[in-house]
C-alpha positions as CSV (number, residue, x, y, z in Angstrom):
1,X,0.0,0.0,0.0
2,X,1.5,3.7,-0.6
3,X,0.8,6.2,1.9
4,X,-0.6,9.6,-0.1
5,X,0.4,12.6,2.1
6,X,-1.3,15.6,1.9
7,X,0.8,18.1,2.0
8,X,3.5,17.0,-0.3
9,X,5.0,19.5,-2.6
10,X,6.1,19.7,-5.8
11,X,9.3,20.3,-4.8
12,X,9.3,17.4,-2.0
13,X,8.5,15.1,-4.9
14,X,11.6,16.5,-7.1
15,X,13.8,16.2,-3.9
16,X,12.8,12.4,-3.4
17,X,13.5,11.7,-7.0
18,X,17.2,13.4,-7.4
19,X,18.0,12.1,-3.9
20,X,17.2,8.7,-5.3
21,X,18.8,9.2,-8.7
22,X,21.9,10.1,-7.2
23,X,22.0,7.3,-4.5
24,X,21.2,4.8,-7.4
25,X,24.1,6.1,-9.5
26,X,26.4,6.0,-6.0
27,X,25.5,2.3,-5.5
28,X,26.5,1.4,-9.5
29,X,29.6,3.5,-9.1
30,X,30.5,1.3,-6.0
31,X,29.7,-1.8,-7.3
32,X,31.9,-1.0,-10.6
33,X,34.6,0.1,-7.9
34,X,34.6,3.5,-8.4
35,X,35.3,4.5,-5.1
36,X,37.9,5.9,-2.4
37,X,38.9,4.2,0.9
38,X,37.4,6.1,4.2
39,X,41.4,6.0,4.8
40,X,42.5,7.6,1.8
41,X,39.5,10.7,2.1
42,X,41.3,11.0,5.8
43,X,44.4,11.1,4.2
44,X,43.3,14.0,1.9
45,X,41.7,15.8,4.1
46,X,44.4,16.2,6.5
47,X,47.3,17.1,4.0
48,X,44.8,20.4,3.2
């Protein structure tokens, strides 16, 4: 069943797509190993 809230925007709607859009492509990227180690952003982020 899909709950129908009332008070949903237009823009909530276009928020719930691109959030999902850009989660979807995130997951594909990881999967094809296009990613960085938690280690290695650390390791950026601190030579800065």
């Amino acid at each position: 069943m899909i709950k129908i809230i009332s008070k949903v925007t237009w823009d909530d709607v276009m928020y719930e797509i691109h959030a999902r859009q850009k989660i979807e492509e995130g997951l594909k990227a990881a999967d094809e190993g296009q990613f960085i180690t938690h280690e290695e952003v650390k390791k950026r982020f601190s030579s800065e």
